[in-house]
N, C-alpha and C positions, 0 to 999 in steps of 0.2 A: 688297138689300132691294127688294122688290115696290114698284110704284107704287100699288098698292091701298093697301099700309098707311101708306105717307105723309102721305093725306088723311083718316086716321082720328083721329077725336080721341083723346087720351090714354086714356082708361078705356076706352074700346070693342076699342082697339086692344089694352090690355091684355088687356082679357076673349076675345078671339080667338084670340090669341097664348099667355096662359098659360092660358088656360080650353081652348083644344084641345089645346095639349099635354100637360094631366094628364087628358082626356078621351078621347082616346085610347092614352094610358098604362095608364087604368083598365081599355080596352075590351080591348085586347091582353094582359094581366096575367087576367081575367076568363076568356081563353078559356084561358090557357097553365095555370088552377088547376085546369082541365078536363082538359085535353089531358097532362097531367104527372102523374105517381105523385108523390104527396106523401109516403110514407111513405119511397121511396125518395130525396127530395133531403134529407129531413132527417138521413138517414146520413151525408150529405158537409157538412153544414152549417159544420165547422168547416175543411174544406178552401175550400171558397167562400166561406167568410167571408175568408182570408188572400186569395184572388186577388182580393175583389171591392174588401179593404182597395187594393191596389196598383192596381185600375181607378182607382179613386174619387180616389185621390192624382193620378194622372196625369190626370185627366179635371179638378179643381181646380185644377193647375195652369197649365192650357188657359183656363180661364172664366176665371181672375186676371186672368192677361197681358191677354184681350179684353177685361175689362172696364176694367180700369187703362187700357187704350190707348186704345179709344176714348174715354174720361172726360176722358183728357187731352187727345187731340185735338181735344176739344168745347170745353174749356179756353182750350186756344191761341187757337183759331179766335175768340173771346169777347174775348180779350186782345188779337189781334191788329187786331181790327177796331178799339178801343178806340185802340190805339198811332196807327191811321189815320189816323183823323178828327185825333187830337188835332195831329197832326205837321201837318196843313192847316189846324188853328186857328191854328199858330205863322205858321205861310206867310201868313194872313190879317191876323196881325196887324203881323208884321212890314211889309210892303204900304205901310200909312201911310205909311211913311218917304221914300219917294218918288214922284215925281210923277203917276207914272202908276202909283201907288197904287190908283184908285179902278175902272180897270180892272180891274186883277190881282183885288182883290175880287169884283166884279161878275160875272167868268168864276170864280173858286171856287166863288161860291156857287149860278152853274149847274150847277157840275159836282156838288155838290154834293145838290143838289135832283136830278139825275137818278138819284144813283145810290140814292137812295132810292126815285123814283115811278116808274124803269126798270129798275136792275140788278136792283136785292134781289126784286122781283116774278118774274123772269125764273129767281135764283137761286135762289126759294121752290120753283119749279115743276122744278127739275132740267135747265133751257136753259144753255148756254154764254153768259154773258154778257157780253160784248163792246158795248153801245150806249154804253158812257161812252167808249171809247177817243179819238174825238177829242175828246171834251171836256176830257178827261184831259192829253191832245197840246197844246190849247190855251193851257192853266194852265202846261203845263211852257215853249212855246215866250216867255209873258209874262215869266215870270219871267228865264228865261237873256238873253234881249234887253233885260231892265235893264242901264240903263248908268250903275251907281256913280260919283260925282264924288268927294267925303269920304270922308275916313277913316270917319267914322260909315256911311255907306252903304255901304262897300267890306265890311265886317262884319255889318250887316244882311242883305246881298244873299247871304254868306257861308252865314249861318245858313239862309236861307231856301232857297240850294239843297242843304242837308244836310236839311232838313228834309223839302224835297222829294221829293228823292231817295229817301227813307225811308218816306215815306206809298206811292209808291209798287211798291216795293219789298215793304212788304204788302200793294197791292193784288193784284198777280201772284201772291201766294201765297193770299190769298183765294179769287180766281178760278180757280186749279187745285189747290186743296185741297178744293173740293167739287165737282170733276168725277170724284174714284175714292174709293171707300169702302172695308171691307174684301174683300181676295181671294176672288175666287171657291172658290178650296181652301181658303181659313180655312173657311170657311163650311162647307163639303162636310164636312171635318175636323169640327166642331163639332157638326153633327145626327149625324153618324155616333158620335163621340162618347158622345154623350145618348142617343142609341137603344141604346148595347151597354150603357151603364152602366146606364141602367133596366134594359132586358131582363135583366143580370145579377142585377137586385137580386130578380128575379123567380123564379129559381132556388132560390133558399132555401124550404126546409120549416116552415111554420108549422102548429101543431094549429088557431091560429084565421086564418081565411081573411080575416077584415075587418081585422084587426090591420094585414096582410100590405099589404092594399090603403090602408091609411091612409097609413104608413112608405113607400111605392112613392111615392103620390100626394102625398104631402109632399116626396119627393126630386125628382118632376117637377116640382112649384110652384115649386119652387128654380131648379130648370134653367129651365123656361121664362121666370124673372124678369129672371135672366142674360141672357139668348136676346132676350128681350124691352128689356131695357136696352141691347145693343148694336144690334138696330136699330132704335132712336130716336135714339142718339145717331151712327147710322155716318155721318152725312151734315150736318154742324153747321149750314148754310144750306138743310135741305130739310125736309119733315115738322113736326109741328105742335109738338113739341120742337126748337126752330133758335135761333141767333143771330138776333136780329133789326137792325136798323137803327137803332138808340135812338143809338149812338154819335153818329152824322152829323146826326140831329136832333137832337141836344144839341149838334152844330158849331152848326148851322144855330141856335139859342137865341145861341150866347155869339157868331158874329159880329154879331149884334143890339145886343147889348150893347156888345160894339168901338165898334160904327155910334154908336151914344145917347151914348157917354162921349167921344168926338171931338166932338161938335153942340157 
C-alpha cells in the first residue's frame, strides 16, 4: 500500500480506489466493444460462460481469504493492544503493595504517556518505533528489583511479573506487526487476478452494449471494494482506518482513579 493512500481520508480514498477501478474498467470494456465482433462472441456465450463460471470461483476464493485475513489481522491487533494496556493496569495496581510502590507507578505512567504522545504518532506514520524501549527497560528493571518480604508480597510481586511479562510480550508483537503488511505477490496475484476476471467478463456477446457495461461495472465496484478494504485495513497502526491509542488512555483514566481511591 502506497503512502499516498494512507493519508487519504476514508471516502476520497474510496472514490479513488473504487471510482478508478470501475473507471477504467468502463474505459477498457468501451474500446474492446469496439475492437471485438460481437456477433461472433455471442456464438461461444455458453462456452465463456462455463470458463468464466470457474474464473470467478477461483478469483472469490482469493478475495475471501484477503479479506477474512486482513479483518482479522486488524482484529487482533485492536485486541491485542487492549490485552496491553490492561496487563500494565494490573502491574499499576499491584505496586501499592510495596514500598517502593510509588515509584513503580510514576515510571509506568511515563511509560505510558510516551507511548501514546511518541510511539503511536511514529506508528501512525509507518516509522519503526522504538522511543519507549528504555522506558519500557525501566518499568521492567523496577519491578524485578522488588524485594518481596511476605507471603502477601512474594504473590503480588508474582502476579506483577506475569503480568508484565505479558504487556510486554504484546508490545513486540505490536511493534513488528505493523512493520510488514501483505506480500508483495499477494498483491501482484490480486490485480492480476481482477484484471483477467473483468477482461473476461468482457468477452461475452451482448445485443445491448449498456446492459453489458452496467453488469462489468457492477462486478468492478465489487472488486474494487474488496481491493479497497484490504488496503485500509493491511496496516492496523497506519492510515486513517488504524487502531488507535484509546487503550493506554483509558490506563492512563483508571491509574487516576488507583491514585484518588488510596488518598
Amino acid at each position: 500500500m502506497g503512502e499516498w493512500f494512507e493519508h487519504l481520508p476514508p471516502l476520497l480514498g474510496a472514490i479513488v480506489v473504487v471510482g478508478g477501478f470501475v473507471a477504467v474498467t468502463l474505459g477498457v470494456g468501451r474500446y474492446m466493444v469496439r475492437a471485438t465482433q460481437r456477433e461472433l462472441l455471442r456464438e461461444h456465450n455458453d462456452l465463456a460462460g462455463f470458463i468464466f463460471a470457474v474464473i470467478g470461483v477461483i478469483y472469490a476464493v482469493l478475495l475471501g481469504l484477503i479479506a477474512v485475513g486482513v479483518w482479522e489481522r486488524f482484529t487482533d491487533a485492536e485486541v491485542r493492544t487492549f490485552d496491553e494496556a490492561s496487563q500494565l493496569t494490573d502491574v499499576y495496581r499491584d505496586a501499592g503493595g510495596f514500598p517502593k510502590g510509588a515509584a513503580i507507578r510514576a515510571d509506568l505512567r511515563a511509560y505510558v504517556e510516551d507511548v501514546i504522545t511518541k510511539s503511536w504518532p511514529q506508528m501512525e506514520r509507518g516509522v519503526d518505533s522504538h522511543v519507549t524501549d528504555d522506558a519500557a527497560e525501566r518499568v521492567s528493571r523496577d519491578v524485578v528489583d522488588l524485594a518481596p518480604k511476605t507471603a502477601g508480597q512474594i504473590d503480588l510481586h508474582a502476579q506483577m511479573l506475569a503480568a508484565l511479562d505479558q504487556s510486554l510480550i504484546e508490545r513486540d508483537q505490536r511493534l513488528g506487526e505493523d512493520s510488514s503488511g501483505l506480500n508483495g505477490i499477494m498483491w501482484t496475484v490480486l490485480y492480476i487476478g481482477g484484471a483477467v476476471t473483468i477482461a473476461f467478463s468482457l468477452l461475452f456477446g451482448f445485443k445491448a452494449n449498456t446492459l453489458q457495461f452496467v453488469m462489468t461495472g457492477a462486478l468492478a465496484l465489487l472488486i474494487g471494494l474488496i481491493i479497497y478494504l484490504a488496503m485500509s485495513l493491511d496496516f492496523p497502526y497506519q492510515g486513517t482506518i488504524r487502531v488507535g491509542p484509546e487503550a493506554f488512555e483509558r490506563s492512563l483514566t483508571t491509574f487516576s482513579e488507583i491514585d484518588a481511591a488510596r488518598r
